[in-house]
N, C-alpha and C positions, 0 to 999 in steps of 0.2 A: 448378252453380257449382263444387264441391267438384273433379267432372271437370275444368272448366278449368281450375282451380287444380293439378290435377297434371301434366294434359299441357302448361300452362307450366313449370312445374316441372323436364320433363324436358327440354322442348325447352334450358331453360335450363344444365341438366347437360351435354345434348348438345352444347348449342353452344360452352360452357367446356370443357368435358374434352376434346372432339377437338383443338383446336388443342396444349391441352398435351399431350395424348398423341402429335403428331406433332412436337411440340418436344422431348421426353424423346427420342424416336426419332431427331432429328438430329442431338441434342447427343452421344449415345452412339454414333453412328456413328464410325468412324474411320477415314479415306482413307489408302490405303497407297500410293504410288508402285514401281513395279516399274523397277529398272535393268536395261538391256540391256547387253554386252559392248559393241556397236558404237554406243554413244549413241544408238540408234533408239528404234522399237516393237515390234520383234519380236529373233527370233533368239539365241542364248542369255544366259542371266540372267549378273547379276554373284551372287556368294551360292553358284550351282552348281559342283559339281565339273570342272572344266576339263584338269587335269594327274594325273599322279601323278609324286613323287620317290623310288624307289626306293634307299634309302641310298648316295645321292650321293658320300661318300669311298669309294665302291669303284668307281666307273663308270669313273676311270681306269685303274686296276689290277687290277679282277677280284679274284675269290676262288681262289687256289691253295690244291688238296687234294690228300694222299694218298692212295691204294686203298682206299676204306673207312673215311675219316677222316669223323667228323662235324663239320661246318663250323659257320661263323657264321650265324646269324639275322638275318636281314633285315627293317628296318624301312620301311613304306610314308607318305607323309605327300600330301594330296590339298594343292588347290591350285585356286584360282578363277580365271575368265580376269585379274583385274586382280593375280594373283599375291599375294593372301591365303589364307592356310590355311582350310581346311573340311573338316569331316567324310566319313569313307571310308564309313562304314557297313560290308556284308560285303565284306571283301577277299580275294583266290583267290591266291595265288601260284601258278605253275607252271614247265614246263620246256619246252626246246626238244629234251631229248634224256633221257629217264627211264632210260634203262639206263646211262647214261654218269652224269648228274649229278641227282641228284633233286632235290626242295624237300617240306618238308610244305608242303600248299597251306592249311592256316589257318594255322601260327604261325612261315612262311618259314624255319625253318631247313634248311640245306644237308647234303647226303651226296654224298660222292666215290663214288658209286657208284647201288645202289639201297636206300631203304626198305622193310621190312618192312611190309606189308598183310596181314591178315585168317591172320596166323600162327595163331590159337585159340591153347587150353588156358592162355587167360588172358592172354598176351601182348599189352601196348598198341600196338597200331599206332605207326610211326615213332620206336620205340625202339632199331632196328636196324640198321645202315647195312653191308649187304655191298658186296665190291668187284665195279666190271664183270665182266659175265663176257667182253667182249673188248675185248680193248686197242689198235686199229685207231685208235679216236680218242681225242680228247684234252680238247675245249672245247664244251662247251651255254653256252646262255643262257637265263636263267632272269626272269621278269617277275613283277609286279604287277597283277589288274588290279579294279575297283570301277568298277559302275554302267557297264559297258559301255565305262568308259576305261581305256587300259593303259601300263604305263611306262613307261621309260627300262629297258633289257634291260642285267645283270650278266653280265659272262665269267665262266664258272667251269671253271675249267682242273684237270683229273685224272691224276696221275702215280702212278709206281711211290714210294716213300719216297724224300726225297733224302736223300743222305749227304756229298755234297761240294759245295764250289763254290768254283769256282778264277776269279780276276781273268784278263785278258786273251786276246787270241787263237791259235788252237792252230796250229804248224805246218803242220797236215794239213786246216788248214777249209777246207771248200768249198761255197758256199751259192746255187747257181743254182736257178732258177726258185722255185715259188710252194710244191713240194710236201716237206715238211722231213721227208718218210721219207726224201727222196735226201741231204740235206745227210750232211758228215763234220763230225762234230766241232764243230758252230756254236757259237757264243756269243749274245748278249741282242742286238747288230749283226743279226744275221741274219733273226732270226725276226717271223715276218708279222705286223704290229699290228693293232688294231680302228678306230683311227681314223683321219683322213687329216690328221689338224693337228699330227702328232707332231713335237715339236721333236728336231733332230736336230745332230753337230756334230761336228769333226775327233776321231776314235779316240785319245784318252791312247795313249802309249807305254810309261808308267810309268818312264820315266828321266827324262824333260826338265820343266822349270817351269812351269809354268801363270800367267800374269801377271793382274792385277785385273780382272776384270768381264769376260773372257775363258773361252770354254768349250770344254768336252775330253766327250765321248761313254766311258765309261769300258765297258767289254768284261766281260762276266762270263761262266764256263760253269757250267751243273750236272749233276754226277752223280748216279748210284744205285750201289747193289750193293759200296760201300764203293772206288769204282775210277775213276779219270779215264782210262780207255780211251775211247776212240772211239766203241765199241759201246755201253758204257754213259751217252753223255751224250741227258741228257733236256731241254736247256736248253728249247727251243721248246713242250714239253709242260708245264712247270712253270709258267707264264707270267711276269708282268713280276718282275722281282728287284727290290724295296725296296733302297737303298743307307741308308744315313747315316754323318755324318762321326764320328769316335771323336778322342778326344784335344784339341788346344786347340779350344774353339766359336769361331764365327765366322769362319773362316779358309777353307770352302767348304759351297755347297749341295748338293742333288741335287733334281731331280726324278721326277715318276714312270717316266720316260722314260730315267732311267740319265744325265742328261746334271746332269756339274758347273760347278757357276759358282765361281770361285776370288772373294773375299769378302775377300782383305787386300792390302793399298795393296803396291804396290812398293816395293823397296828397292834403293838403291842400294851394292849391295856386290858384291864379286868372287864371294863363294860363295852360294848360294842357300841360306835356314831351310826344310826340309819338314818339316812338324809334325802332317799329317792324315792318317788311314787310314780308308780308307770301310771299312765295313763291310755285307758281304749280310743281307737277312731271308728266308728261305725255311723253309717247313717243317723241322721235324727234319732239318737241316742240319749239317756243321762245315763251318769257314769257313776259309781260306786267303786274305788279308789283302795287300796291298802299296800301300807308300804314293803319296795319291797330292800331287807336290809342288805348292805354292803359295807366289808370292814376292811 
């Protein structure tokens, strides 16, 4: 009797406890749904690394450096197909031309030249940025890359030190074909861009008016060796020249492209107000100025 009395017992344990043990088990379960990129079942996740942005206000302009100048540090930010940010995890920077433009490949900063590697007698790696040792070329491109995706590529343009830069075009320029050791004398006009969307526009003359919401291509050159010779101009090697306006605001823009938009209403008088003088940014530069008018 006492037997039956237990193996009731259990059976009746067993036959309550299972149920709720498989109840505890479905209430704690938790369905996760998986999004695809393409709204399917497969193919890559939303959530995953899709992009990278390679410090985007530079991608128009590149990084101009001196011979041995240590550059700017380049930030990476990752990017999901539906264009949310996500985690890089390990990111590698590199280069497309190590003797010309280096990178440290963990914390992106730039050398107009090369980094110092496995110097000894205690010296930290990438403390050191020598200059090329050949001056042949001029421009690397330098990336990003995590988890097998890679960036958007920066220009980084490598020069001798500038010391000048003079507004408009020289007597003596001459800028045929593609290869700018031939050109005399060029100016910001001449030299070969990275992209093919460049906005472009009638060359200022620096004497005549510029009317509202009307644009004028403004001309810059640059030199080195303290000399606006010929022999000394490096403009194509320095790359894009930053402009901005000086004196009253509002009266004209620039873009990355060198190209002005005159910004104040016309007036109806006999002599024309010019009030604005772009001014160059380039490295260790002086700068030689001429206004440019707007009426």
């Amino acid at each position: 009797m006492r037997i039956t009395q237990r193996l009731l017992a259990l059976a009746v344990v067993l036959f309550v406890g299972l149920p709720m043990g498989v109840s505890v088990v479905g209430c704690g379960k938790k369905s996760t749904t998986t999004q695809y990129c393409n709204s399917g079942d497969s193919g890559p996740k939303v959530g995953d690394l899709a992009s990278i942005q390679l410090s985007p206000s530079l991608t128009a302009t590149g990084i101009s450096l001196n011979y041995g100048q240590m550059g700017t540090t380049l930030s990476a930010t990752g990017y999901d197909c539906k264009g949310s940010t996500v985690g890089l995890g390990s990111v590698t920077y590199g280069t497309s031309n190590m003797a010309l433009a280096d990178i440290n490949p963990t914390t992106g900063q730039t050398c107009g030249g090369t980094w110092n590697r496995n110097s000894g007698s205690g010296i930290a790696d990438y403390t050191t940025c020598s200059a090329p040792a050949t001056t042949t070329q001029y421009k690397a491109f330098v990336t990003a890359v995590s988890n097998g995706v890679t960036s958007n590529a920066i220009a980084v343009y490598v020069h001798p030190v500038v010391t000048g830069v003079v507004f408009g075009q020289s007597s003596a320029r001459s800028c045929s074909g593609s290869d700018i050791t031939t050109y005399v004398d060029p100016d910001t006009t001449c030299c070969p861009v990275d992209s093919t969307t460049v906005a472009t526009a009638a060359v200022y003359d620096q004497a005549s008016c510029v009317s509202q919401n009307s644009t004028r291509q403004v001309p810059v050159r640059v030199y080195k060796n303290n000399s606006t010779t010929a022999a000394n101009n490096i403009t194509c090697m320095a790359g894009k020249v930053t402009l901005a306006a000086t004196g009253s605001s509002g009266l004209v823009s620039f873009d990355q492209n060198g190209v002005a938009t005159a910004l104040l209403p016309a007036r109806r008088s006999s002599r024309p107000r010019c009030r604005t003088r772009p001014t160059p940014t380039t490295p260790a530069s002086s700068r030689s100025a001429r206004q440019l008018r707007s009426r």
